[in-house]
C-alpha positions in Angstrom: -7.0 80.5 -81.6 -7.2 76.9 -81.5 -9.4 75.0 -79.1 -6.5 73.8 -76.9 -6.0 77.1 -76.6 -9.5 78.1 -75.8 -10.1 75.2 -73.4 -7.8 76.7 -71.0 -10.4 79.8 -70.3 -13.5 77.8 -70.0 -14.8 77.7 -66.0 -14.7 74.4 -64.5 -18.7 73.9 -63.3 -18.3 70.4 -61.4 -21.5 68.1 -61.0 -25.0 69.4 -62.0 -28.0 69.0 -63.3 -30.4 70.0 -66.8 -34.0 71.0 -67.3 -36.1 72.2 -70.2 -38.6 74.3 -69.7 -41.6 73.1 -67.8 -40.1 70.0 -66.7 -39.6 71.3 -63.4 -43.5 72.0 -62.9 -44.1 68.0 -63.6 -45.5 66.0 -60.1 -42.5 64.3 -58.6 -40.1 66.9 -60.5 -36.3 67.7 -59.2 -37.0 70.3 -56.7 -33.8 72.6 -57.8 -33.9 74.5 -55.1 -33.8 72.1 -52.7 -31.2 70.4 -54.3 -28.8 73.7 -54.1 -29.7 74.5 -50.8 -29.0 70.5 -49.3 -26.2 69.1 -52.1 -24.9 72.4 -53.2 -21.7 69.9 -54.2 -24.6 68.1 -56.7 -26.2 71.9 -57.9 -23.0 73.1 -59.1 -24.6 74.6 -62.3 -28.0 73.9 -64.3 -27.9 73.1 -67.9 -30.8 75.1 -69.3 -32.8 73.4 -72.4 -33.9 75.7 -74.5 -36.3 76.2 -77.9 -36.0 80.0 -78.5 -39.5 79.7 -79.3 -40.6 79.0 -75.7 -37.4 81.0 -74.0 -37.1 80.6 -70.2 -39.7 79.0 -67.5 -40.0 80.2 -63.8 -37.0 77.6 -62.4 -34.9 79.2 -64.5 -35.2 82.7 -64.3 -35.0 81.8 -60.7 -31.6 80.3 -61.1 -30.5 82.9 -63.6 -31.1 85.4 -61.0 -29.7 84.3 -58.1 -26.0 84.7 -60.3 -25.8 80.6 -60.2 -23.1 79.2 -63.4 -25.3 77.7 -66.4 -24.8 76.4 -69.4 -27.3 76.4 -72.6 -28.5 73.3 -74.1 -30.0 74.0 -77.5 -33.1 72.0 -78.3 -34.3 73.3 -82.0 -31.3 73.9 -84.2 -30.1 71.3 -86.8 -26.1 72.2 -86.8 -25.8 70.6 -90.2 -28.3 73.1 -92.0 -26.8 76.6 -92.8 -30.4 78.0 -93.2 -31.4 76.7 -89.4 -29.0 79.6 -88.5 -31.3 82.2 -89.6 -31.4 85.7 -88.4 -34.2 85.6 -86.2 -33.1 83.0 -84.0 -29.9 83.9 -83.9 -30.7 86.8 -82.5 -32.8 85.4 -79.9 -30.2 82.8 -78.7 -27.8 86.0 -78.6 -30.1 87.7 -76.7 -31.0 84.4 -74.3 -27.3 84.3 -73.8 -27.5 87.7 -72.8 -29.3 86.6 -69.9 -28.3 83.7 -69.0 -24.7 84.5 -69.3 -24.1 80.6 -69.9 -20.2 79.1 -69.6 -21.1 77.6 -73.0 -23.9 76.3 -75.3 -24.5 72.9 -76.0 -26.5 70.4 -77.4 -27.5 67.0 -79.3 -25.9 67.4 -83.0 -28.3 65.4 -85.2 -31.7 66.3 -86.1 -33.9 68.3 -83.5 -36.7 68.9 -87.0 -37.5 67.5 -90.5 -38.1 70.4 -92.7 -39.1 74.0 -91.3 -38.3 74.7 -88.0 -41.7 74.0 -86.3 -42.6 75.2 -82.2 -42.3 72.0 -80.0 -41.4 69.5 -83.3 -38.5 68.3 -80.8 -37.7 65.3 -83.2 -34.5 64.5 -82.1 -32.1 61.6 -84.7 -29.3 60.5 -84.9 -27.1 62.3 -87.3 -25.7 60.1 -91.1 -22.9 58.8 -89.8 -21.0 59.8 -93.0 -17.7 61.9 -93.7 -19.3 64.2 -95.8 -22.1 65.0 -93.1 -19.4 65.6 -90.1 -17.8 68.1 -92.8 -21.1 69.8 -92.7 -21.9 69.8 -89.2 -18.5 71.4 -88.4 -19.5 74.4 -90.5 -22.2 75.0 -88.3 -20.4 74.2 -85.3 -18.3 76.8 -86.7 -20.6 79.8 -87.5 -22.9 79.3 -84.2 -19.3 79.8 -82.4 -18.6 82.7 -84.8 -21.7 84.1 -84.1 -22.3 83.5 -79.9 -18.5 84.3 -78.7 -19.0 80.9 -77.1 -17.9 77.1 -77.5 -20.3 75.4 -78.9 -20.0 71.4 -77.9 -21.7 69.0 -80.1 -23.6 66.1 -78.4 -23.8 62.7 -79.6 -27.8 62.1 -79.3 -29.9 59.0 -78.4 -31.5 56.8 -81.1 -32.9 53.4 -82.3 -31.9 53.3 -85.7 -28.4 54.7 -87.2 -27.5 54.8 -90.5 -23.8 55.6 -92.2 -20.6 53.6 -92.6 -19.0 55.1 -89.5 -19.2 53.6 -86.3 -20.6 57.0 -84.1 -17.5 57.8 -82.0 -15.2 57.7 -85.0 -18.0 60.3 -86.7 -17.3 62.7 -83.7 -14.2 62.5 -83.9 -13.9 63.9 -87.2 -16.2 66.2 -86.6 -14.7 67.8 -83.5 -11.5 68.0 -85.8 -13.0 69.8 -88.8 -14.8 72.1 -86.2 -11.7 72.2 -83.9 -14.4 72.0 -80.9 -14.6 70.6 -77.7 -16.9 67.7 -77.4 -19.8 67.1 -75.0 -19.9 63.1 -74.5 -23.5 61.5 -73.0 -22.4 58.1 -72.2 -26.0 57.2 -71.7 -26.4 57.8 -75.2 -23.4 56.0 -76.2 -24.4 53.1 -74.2 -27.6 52.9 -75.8 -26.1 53.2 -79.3 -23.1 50.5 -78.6 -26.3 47.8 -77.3 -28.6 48.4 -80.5 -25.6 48.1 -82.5 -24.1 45.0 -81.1 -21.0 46.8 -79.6 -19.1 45.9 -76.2 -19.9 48.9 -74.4 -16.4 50.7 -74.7 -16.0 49.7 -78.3 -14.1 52.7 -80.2 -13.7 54.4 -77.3 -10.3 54.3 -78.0 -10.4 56.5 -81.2 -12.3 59.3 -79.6 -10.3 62.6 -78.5 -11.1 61.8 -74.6 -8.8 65.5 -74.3 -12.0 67.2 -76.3 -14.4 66.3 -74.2 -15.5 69.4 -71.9 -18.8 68.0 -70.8 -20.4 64.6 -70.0 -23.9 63.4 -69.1 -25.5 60.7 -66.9 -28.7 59.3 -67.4 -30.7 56.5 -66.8 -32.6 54.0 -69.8 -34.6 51.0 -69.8 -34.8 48.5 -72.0 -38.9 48.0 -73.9 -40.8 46.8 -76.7 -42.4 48.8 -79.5 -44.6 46.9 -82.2 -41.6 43.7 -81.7 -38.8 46.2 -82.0 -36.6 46.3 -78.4 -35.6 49.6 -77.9 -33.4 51.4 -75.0 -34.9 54.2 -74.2 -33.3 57.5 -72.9 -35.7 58.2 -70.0 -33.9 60.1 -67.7 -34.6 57.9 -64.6 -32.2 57.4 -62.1 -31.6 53.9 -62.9 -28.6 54.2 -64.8 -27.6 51.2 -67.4 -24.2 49.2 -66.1 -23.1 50.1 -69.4 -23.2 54.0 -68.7 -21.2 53.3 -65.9 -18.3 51.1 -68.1 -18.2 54.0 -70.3 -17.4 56.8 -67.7 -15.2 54.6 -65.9 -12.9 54.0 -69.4 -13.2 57.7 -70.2 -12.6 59.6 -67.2 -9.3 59.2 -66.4 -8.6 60.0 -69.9 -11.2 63.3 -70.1 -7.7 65.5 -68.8 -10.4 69.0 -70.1 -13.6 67.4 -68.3 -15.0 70.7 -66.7 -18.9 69.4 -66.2 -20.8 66.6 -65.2 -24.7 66.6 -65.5 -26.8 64.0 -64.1 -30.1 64.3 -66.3 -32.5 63.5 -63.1 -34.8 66.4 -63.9 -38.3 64.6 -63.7 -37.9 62.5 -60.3 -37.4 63.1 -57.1 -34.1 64.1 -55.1 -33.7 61.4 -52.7 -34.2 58.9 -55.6 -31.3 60.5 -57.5 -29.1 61.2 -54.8 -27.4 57.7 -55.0 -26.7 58.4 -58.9 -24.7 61.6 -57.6 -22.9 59.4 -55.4 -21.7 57.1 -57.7 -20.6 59.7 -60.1 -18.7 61.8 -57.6 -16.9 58.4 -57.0 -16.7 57.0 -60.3 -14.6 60.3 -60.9 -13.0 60.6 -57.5 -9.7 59.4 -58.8 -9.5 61.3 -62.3 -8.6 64.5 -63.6 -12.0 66.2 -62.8 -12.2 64.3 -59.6 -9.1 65.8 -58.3 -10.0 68.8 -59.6 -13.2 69.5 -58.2 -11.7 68.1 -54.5 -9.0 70.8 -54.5 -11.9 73.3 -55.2 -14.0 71.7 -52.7 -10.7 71.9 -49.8 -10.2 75.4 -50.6 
């Protein structure tokens, strides 16, 4: 079955939020319950981060058990390494999913670990932007979709240095093609990749399958200096970059499967990231999710 096929059956989630074990327990964290219970419009889901080494924190099982829609995000597998797909932690993530019973998994396809998988490595690189490496990512793609039942939606992640001779949203293009896969779109990410590279915001925007893209994430970045170098860094603050915003507002009338939005908040407080949820929900208002998730809303 092909994923235009498949796309029909995934849930639509709406607007929600992520967190990774422990983050929640952090001074001046995202109270999650208090977001449900006050903006239950903003805690639509919870995108769970997960190393099967550490499984599942207190916020989460609480979530998990009151029968609230998730999603897993995948924090330790390198999708272009066959040997990352070992039989020991697939059989975790099968049995995580299990008992999550997550709409999908998810998470940043480029390098979560050099070498051996290691317990809290958390690396985290951009992929090689390359042909040959998209062909080999999409085999992984593959046998972790194989493996689950699930979708599996390949992230493009955050970085300060990119190497390969494609520009990043013509590498995920090709490689939701050779994996047939939905995509999962952080235009925070994107943002900061189009500045270090010396892009317009929106450049090549064009050439990505905006009809793949199942997921998107929010977050806010600020600009600093390391050793001379000026990074953007992917710091999850409210303060979301004017770039972020071009990007969703180019994409999102064009996203026609959009089914999630996640505004990566996790570590500050919920009055400080309830304006971000309002500029999403109308950033989107007049799109394909946006009228989706109103005629949900008026039922």
């Amino acid at each position: 079955m092909s994923f235009s096929e498949r796309v029909v059956d995934l849930p639509f989630l709406g607007i929600g939020v992520s967190t990774e074990y422990g983050a929640g327990a952090q001074t001046g964290a995202l109270d999650l319950e208090a977001l449900h219970a006050r903006h239950p419009a903003y805690g639509a889901f919870l995108e769970l981060g997960i190393e099967v080494a550490k499984g599942l924190d207190a916020d989460a099982r609480r979530w998990i058990a009151a029968g609230r829609p998730t999603t897993y995000h995948f924090l330790d597998v390198n999708l272009d390494e066959p040997e990352d797909l070992d039989p020991a932690w697939l059989a975790e993530v099968k049995r995580l999913v299990g008992e999550i019973g997550p709409a999908w998994l998810c998470g940043d396809a480029g390098l979560w670990h050099f070498g051996p998988r290691e317990r809290g490595h958390m690396l985290l690189l951009p992929p090689i932007l390359t042909d040959e490496a998209a062909r080999e990512m999409a085999e992984g793609i593959i046998a972790l979709r194989e493996a689950t039942g699930l979708e599996v939606l390949p992230e493009n992640p955050p970085g300060a240095v990119y190497l390969g001779d494609l520009h990043l949203l013509d590498f995920y293009a090709r490689l939701a093609d050779y994996a047939d896969t939905g995509l999962l779109l952080d235009a925070a990410h994107l943002a900061i990749y189009q500045r270090t590279c010396g892009h317009r915001p929106t450049t090549a925007l064009d050439g990505l399958p905006a009809e793949r893209i199942v997921e998107l994430h929010v977050a806010g970045a600020s600009s600093r200096e390391v050793q001379g170098l000026s990074i953007v860094e992917d710091d999850h603050t409210p303060a979301v970059l004017p770039d972020t915003w071009q990007i969703i507002d180019a994409v999102g009338p064009r996203a026609t499967a959009l089914r999630a939005v996640v505004f990566e908040c996790e570590r500050n407080p919920l009055d400080a990231c309830l304006p971000g949820f309002r500029r999403i929900e109308r950033s989107l208002a007049e799109t394909p999710f946006g009228r989706r998730r109103a005629a949900r809303t008026a039922r």
